[in-house]
C-alpha positions in Angstrom: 14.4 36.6 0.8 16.6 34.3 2.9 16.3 30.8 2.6 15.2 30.1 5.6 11.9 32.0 5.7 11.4 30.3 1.9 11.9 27.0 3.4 9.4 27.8 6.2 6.8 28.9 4.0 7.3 26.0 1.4 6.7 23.5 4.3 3.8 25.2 5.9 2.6 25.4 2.5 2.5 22.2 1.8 1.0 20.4 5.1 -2.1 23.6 4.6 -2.5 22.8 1.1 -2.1 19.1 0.8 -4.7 18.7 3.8 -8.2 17.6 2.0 -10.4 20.9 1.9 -13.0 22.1 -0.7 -10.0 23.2 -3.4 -8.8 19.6 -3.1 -12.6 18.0 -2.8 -13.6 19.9 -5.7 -10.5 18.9 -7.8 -10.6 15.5 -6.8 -14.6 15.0 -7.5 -14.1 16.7 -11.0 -11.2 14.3 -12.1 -12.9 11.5 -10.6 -15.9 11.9 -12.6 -14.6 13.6 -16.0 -11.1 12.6 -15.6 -7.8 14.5 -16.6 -9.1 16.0 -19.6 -10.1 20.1 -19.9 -9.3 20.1 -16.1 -6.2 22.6 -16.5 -7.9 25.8 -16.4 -9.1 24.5 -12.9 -6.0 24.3 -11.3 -4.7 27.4 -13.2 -7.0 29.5 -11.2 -7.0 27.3 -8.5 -2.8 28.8 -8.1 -4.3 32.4 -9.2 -6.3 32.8 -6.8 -3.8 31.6 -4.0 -1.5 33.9 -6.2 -3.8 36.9 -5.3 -4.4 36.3 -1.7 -0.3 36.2 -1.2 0.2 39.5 -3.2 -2.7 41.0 -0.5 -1.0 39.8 2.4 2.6 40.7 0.5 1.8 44.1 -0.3 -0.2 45.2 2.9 -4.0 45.2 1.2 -5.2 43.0 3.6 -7.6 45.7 4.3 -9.2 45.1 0.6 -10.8 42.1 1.6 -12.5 44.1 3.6 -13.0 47.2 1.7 -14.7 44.7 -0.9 -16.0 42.4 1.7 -19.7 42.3 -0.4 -17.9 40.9 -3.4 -16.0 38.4 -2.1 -19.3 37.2 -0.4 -21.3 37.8 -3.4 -18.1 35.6 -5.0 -18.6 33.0 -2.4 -21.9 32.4 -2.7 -21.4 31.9 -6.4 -19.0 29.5 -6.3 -21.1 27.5 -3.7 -24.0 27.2 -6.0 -21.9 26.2 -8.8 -20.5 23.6 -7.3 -23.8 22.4 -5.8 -24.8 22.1 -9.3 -21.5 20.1 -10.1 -22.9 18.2 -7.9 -26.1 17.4 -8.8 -24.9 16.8 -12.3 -22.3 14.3 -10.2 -25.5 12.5 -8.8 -27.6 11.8 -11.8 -24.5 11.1 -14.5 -25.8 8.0 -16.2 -23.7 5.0 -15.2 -23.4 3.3 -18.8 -20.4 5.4 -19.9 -18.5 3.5 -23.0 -14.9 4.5 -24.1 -16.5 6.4 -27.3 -19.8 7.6 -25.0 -17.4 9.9 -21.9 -18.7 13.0 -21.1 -17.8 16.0 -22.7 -15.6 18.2 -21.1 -16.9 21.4 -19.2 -16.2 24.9 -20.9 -12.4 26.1 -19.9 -14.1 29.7 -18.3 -16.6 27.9 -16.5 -13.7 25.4 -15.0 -11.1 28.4 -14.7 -14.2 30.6 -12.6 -14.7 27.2 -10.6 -11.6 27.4 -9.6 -11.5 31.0 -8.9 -14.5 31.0 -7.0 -13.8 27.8 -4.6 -10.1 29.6 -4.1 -11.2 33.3 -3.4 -14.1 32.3 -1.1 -12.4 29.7 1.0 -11.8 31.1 3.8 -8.8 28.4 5.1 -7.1 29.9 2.4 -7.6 33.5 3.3 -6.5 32.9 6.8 -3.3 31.3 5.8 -2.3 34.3 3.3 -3.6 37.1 5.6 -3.2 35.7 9.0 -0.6 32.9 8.9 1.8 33.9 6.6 3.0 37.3 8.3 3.6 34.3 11.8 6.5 33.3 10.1 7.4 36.1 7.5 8.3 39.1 7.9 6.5 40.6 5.1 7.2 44.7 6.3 10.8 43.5 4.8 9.5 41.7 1.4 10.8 43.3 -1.6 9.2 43.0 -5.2 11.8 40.2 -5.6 10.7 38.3 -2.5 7.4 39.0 -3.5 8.5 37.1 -6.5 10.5 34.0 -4.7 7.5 33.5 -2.6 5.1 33.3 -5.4 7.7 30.8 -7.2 7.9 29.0 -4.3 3.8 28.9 -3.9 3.1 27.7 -7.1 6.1 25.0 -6.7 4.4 24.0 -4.3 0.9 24.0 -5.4 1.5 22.7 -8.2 3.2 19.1 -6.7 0.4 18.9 -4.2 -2.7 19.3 -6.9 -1.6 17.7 -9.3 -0.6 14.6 -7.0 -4.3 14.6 -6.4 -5.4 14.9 -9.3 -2.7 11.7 -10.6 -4.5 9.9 -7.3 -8.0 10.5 -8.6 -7.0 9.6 -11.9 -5.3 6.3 -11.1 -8.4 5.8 -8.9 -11.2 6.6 -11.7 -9.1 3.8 -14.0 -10.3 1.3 -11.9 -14.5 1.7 -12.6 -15.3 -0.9 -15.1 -18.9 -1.6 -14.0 -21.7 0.5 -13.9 -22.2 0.0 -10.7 -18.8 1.0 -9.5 -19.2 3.7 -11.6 -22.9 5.2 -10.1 -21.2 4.6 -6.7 -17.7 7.0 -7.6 -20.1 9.6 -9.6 -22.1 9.3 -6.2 -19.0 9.9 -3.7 -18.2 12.5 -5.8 -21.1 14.4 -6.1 -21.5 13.9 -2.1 -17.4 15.6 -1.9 -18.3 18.1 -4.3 -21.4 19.2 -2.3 -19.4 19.0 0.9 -17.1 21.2 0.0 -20.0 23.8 -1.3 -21.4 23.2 2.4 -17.6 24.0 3.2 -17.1 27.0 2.1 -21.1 28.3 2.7 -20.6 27.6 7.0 -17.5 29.0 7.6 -17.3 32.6 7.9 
């Protein structure tokens, strides 16, 4: 691919992604709350499932997404129970938390099929790959090998912007020494993490 069109993408990339939406709530509530630790397989499939959505639109399958429309709804609605239920665990985490007392870290499949979930059934994200994306690139013309620059480039990308996030929230989460500053983060937390369930549940 030429240069240009990577630089395009890379920069509309990054002003879509590193705008707060329910990938970026839901990764920012979890570090906030259980800090850095176990939260890899989270943004691994957070950068697999834009990864898929790009081959879709790359490769002319748009029309799968709705072929399969059932299972990416049955998908969505999934992930928007699960993290409803982060949420609620958010709400009522006890606010005594010593250095030897943290809470343990979730299971790495049930963080990686967060991720999956929150990515595959946002639909801002959909729209960007399948609707967006061919605005500004000519994807009739995309080889297997600018298949592969763009995906290079994506996760380059993605992986600046989330993990800048997650660095913020981590900073931030350094900061609660009290128990009452900590009830109040779990409690912003838990109200970002259901907001971006209530995200992803309206918009169609």
């Amino acid at each position: 691919m030429d240069l240009t069109s990577l630089l395009i993408f890379a920069g509309t990339l990054l002003v879509a992604s590193g705008s707060p939406g329910p990938s970026i709530a839901a990764l920012v509530s979890r570090v906030m709350t259980r800090g850095m630790s176990g939260v890899l397989p989270f943004l691994i499939a957070m950068w697999v499932g834009e990864a898929i959505w790009l081959s879709l639109a790359v490769f002319g399958l748009a029309y799968v997404a709705q072929t399969f429309h059932l299972a990416f709804v049955v998908l969505k609605w999934a992930g928007v129970a699960y993290l409803a239920w982060l949420a609620w665990k958010m709400w009522t985490a006890p606010a005594e938390v010593g250095e030897g007392d943290l809470p343990k870290a979730d299971a790495p499949m049930r963080l990686f099929f967060a991720g999956m979930a929150v990515t595959l059934g946002n639909p801002k994200i959909m729209m960007f790959y399948l609707a967006l994306l061919p605005t500004f690139v000519d994807l009739a013309t995309v080889t297997v090998t600018g298949w592969a620059e763009l995906t290079l480039t994506m996760l380059a990308v993605l992986i600046a912007v989330d993990c800048s996030w997650a660095f913020a929230a981590a900073q931030a989460r350094k900061l609660l020494k009290s128990p009452r500053a900590v009830r109040f983060a779990n409690r912003v937390s838990a109200g970002t993490m259901a907001g971006a369930a209530a995200a992803i549940a309206t918009r169609g």
